[in-house]
C-alpha positions in Angstrom: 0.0 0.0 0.0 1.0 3.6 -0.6 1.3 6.1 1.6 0.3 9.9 0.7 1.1 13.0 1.9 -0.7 16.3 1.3 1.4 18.9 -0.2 0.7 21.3 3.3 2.4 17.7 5.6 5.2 17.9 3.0 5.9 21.4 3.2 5.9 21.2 7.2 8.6 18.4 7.0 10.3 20.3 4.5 10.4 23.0 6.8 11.3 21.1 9.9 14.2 19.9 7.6 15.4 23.1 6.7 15.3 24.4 10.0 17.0 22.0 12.1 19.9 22.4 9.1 20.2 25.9 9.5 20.1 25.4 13.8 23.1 23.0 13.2 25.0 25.1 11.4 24.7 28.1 13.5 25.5 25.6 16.6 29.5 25.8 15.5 29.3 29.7 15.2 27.7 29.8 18.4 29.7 27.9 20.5 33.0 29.9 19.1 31.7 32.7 19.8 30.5 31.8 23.2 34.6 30.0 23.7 36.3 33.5 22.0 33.8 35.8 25.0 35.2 33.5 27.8 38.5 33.9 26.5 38.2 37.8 26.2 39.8 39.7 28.6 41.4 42.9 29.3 43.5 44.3 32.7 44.3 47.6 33.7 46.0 49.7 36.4 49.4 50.4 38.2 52.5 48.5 38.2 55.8 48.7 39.3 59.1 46.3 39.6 61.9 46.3 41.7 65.5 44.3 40.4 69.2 43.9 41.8 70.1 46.1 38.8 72.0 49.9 39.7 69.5 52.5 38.7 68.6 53.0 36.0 68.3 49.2 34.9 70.4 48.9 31.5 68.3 45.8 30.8 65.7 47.7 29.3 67.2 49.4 26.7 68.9 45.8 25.5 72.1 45.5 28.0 72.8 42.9 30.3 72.2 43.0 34.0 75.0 44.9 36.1 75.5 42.5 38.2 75.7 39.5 35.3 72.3 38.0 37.3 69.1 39.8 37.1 66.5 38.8 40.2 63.4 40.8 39.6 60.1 41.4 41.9 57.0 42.8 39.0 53.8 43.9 40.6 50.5 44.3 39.2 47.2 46.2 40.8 44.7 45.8 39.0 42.3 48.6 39.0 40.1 47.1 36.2 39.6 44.1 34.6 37.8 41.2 33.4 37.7 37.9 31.8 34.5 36.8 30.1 32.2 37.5 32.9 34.5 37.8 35.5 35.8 41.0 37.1 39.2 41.6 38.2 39.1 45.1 39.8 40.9 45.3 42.7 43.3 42.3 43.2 46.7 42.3 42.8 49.4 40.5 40.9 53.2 39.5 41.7 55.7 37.9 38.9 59.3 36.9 39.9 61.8 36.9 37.2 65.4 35.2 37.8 67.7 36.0 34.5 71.2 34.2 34.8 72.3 36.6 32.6 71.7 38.5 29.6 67.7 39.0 29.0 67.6 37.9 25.5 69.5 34.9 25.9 67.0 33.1 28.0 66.8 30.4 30.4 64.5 32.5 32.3 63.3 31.0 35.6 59.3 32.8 37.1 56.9 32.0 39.2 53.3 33.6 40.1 51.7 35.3 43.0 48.3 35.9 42.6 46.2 37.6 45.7 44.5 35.0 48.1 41.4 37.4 47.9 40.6 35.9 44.2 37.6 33.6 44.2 37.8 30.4 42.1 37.2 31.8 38.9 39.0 35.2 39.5 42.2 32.9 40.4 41.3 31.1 37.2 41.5 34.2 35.4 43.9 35.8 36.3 46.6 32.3 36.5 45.5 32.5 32.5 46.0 36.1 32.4 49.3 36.6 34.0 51.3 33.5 32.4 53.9 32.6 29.7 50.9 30.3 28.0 49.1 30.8 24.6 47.0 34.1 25.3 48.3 35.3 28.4 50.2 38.5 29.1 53.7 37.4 28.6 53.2 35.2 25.9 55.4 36.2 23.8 58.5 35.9 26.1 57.8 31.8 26.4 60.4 31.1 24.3 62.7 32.5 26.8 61.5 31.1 30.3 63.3 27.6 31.2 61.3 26.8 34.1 58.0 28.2 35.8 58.3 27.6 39.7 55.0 27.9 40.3 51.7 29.9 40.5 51.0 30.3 44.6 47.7 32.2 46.0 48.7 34.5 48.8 48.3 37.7 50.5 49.2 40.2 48.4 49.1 44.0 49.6 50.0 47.2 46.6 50.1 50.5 47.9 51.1 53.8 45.5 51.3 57.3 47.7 52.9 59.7 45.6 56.2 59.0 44.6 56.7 56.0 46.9 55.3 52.7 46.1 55.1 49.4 48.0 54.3 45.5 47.4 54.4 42.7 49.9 54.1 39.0 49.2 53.3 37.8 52.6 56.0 35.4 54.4 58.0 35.9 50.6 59.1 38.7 50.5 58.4 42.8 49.4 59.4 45.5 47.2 59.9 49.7 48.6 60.5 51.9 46.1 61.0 55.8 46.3 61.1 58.1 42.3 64.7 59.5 41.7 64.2 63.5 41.8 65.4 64.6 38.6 65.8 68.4 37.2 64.0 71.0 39.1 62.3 68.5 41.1 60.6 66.5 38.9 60.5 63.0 38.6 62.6 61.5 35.8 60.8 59.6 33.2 61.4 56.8 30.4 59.4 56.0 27.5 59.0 54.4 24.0 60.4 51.5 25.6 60.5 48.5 24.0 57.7 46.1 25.4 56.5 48.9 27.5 53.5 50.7 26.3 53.5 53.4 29.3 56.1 55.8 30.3 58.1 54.4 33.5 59.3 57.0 36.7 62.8 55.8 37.2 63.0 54.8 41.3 65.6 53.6 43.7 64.6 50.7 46.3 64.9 51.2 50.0 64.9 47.9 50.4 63.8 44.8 48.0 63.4 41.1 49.2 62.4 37.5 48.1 62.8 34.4 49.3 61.4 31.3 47.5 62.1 28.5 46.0 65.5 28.3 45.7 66.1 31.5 44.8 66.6 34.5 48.0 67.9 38.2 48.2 67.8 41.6 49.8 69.3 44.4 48.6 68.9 48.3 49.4 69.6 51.5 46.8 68.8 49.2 43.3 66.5 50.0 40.5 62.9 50.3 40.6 60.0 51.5 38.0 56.4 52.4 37.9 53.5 53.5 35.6 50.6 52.6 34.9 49.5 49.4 32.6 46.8 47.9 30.4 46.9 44.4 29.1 44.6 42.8 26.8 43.7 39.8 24.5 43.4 41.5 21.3 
């Protein structure tokens, strides 16, 4: 026996046809997009670093360290931000930096602080954010990092009055800095720095610490930056 449709049942599978087509193909789209808004993010605020370099820090115009090693403390507060759906304002970031010698030359070792006050997905975020991996922050300096420590959640404290600046890793160590007066009293300045979107105020520590890992110093009267900074995934 022979089954028959009417033309108005064939239309309505036609239709039904045509549509789930169209929902599959829009599913793909739809779940990049969704992946590419989660992976979205953007950072801003102040930073500042403190190194065992003699001010001012010949590493960042291209020269090697002055004292062959370069142990570096780089602080991040983080006055806006988000990832996705997840804010960042407020929390604070720490990256170590051990150079045996000249920057470009590698064999850098790092590790991470990231504040303790970060929920699970703002620690997410931010580990992503602030890393040598594929669409973090310092990707582009991978190739040069031997070893990454670690990534530890801690107390993290980042204070900017004026022209002195502090950071404090709780129990690891800290980072006092104090803007060289320059001509007439102002405070001397560096920019168009390779790698360094912002302007840096060129600072002398009062005293700069660390001790993890393997690695430990604490020096007085060395080099120290700040400015402000904005990262982002674009």
């Amino acid at each position: 026996m022979m089954t028959t449709f009417s033309r108005r049942r064939l239309l309505d599978i036609a239709g039904s046809v045509t549509a789930a087509s169209v929902l599959s193909a829009l599913r793909p789209v739809r779940v990049a997009q969704a992946a590419e808004e989660k992976s979205t993010w953007n950072v801003k605020g102040l930073f500042m670093e403190a190194c065992n370099c003699e001010a001012m820090c010949p590493c960042v115009v291209g020269n090697a360290p002055t004292p062959g090693t370069c142990g570096v403390l780089l602080g991040y507060h983080i006055e806006s931000g988000r990832k996705g759906e997840v804010a960042l304002d407020g929390l604070n970031v720490v990256r170590m930096n051990f150079l045996p010698g000249h920057m470009a030359k590698g064999n850098w070792r790092g590790a991470f602080y990231i504040d303790e006050r970060a929920s699970p997905a703002q620690r997410e975020a931010l580990s992503a954010i602030f890393s040598f991996k594929l669409g973090g922050a310092f990707a582009a300096q991978a190739g040069l990092v031997a070893e990454v420590l670690g990534v530890k959640f801690v107390p993290i404290t980042f204070d900017a009055q004026g022209r002195q600046w502090k950071m404090a890793i709780a129990g690891i160590g800290d980072a006092d800095i104090t803007a060289i007066e320059g001509f007439d009293g102002k405070e001397i300045r560096v920019e168009n720095l390779r790698g360094r979107a912002f302007p840096h105020v060129v600072a002398k520590s009062t005293h700069t610490a660390y001790k993890d890992f393997d690695l430990q110093w604490e020096i007085s009267g060395k080099n120290g930056f700040y400015a402000p900074f904005a990262f982002n995934s674009a």
